[in-house]
C-alpha positions as CSV (number, residue, x, y, z in Angstrom):
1,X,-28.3,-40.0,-54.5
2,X,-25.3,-38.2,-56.4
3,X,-25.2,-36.2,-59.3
4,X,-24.4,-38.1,-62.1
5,X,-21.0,-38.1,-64.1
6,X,-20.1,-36.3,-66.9
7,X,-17.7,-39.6,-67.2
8,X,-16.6,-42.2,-65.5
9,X,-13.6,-41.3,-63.0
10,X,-11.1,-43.8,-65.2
11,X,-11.7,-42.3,-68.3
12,X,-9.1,-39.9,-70.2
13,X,-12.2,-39.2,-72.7
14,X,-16.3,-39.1,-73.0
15,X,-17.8,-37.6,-75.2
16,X,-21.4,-37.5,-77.0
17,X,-22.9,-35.7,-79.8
18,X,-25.5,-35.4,-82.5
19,X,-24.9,-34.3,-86.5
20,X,-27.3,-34.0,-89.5
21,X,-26.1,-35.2,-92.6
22,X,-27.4,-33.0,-95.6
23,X,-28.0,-35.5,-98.3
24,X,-25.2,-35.7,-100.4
25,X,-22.6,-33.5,-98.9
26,X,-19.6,-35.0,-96.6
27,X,-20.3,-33.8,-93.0
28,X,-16.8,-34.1,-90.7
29,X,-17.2,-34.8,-87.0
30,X,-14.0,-34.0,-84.4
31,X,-13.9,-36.8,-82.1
32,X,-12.1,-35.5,-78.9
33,X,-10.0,-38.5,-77.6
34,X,-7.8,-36.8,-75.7
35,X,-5.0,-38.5,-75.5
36,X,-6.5,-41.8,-74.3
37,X,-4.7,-45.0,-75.1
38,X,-7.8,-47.6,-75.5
39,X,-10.9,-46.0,-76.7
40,X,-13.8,-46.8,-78.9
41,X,-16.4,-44.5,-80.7
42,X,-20.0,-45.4,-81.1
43,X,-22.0,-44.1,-84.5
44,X,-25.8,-45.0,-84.5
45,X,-28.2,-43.8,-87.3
46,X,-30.7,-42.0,-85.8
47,X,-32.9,-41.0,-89.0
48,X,-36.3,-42.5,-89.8
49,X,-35.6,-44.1,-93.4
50,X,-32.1,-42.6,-95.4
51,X,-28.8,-44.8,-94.5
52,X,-25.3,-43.6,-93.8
53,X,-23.5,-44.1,-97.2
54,X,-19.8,-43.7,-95.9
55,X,-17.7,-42.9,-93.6
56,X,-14.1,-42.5,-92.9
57,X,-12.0,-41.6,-89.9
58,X,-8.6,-40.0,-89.5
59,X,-6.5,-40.3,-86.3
60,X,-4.5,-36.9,-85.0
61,X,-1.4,-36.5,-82.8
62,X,-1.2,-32.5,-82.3
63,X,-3.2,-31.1,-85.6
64,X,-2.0,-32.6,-88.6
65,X,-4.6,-35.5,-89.2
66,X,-3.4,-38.7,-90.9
67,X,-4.7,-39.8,-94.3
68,X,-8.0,-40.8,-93.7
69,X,-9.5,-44.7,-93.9
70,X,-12.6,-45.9,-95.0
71,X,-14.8,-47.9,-92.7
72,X,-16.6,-50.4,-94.9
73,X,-17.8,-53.0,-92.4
74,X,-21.1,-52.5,-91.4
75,X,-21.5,-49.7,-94.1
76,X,-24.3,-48.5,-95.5
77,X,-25.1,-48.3,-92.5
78,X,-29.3,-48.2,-92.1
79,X,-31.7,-45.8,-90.5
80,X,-31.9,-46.4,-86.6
81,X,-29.1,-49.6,-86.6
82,X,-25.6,-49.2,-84.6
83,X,-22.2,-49.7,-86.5
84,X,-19.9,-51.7,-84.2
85,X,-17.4,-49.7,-82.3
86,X,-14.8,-48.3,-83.9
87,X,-11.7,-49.1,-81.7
88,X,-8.0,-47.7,-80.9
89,X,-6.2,-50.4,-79.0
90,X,-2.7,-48.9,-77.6
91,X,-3.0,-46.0,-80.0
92,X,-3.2,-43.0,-78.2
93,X,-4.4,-39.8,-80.2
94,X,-5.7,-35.9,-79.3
95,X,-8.7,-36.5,-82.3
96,X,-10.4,-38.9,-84.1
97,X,-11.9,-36.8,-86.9
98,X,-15.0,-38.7,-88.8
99,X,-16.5,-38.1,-92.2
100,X,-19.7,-39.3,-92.4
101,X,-21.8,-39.1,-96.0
102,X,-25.5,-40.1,-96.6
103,X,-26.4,-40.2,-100.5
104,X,-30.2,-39.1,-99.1
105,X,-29.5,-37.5,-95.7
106,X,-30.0,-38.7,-92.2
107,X,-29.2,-37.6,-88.1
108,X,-26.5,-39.5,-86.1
109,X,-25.3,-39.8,-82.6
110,X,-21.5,-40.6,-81.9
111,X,-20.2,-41.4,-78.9
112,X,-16.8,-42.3,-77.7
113,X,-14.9,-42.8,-74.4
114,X,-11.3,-44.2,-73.3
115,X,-8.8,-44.3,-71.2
């Protein structure tokens, strides 16, 4: 059989990663999006017990980031669930930068893709 794909052949972006939120302290994840026009990032709580407390995301042309917005839906978000997808429809952006906070700490995956 084939290798597999480090991302589908359609896709402008993929990308997959893994952070630990020290309890307390704001933890900022770069989100490469690479210029995609539809795309959609994944955040699932990996911990055992602590939630994620906030988080906010910030959308970037070149380098200068816009102000950032809080995502409250689905926020705090608990240990092991999955925050629904947070989506860019015909916005097309270099990086989506995410601040994630956890009042007690926790580990997350993110994951995003688009074309």
């Amino acid at each position: 059989s084939p290798p597999p794909m480090s991302q589908p052949r359609d896709y402008t972006c993929a990308f997959s990663t893994t952070a630990t939120l020290a309890a307390g302290a704001a933890t900022e994840v770069d989100v490469p999006i690479d210029g995609a026009v539809d795309w959609s990032i994944v955040v699932k709580n990996t911990g055992a017990t602590n939630a994620v407390t906030a988080l906010t995301i910030a959308i970037s042309h070149a380098t200068l980031f816009e102000a950032a917005a809080s995502v409250t839906t689905g926020i705090p978000l608990a240990a092991g669930a999955t925050l629904s997808a947070i989506r860019g429809e015909n916005e097309p952006c270099k990086t989506a930068r995410l601040t994630l906070t956890s009042t007690s700490g926790t580990t997350v995956s993110i994951e995003a893709g688009g074309r």
